[in-house]
TILO-357228 format. One record per residue (C-alpha): z, y, x. Coordinates in steps of 0.1 Angstrom, whole numbers, plus 5000, padded with zeros to 4 digits. Layout:
REM residues N
ZYX ...
END
This chain:
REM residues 47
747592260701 746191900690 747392000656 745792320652 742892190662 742091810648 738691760653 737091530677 735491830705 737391910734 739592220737 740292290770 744292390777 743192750780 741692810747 745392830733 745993090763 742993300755 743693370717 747193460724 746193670746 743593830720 746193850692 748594060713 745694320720 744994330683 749294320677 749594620702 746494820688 748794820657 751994910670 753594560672 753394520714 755994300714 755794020682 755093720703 757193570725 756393310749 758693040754 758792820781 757692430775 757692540733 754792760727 755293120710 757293250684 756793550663 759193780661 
END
């Protein structure tokens, strides 16, 4: 997350959390319900 966004304000932990979240609405709108993946102590993964 610190390398996404390298800037000097704060980004609270569940910024991340809330645009994944996002995506997947806009993903599923489309037909693709399932193209991230959550992985435990990694992040996501698109599939």
């Amino acid at each position: 997350m610190t390398r996404l966004w390298d800037n000097s304000e704060y980004i609270s932990d569940n910024a991340l959390t809330v645009n994944i979240s996002r995506l997947r609405t806009k993903l599923a709108e489309m037909g693709y319900a399932d193209a991230i993946e959550t992985r435990k102590k990694q992040g996501y993964v698109l599939i």
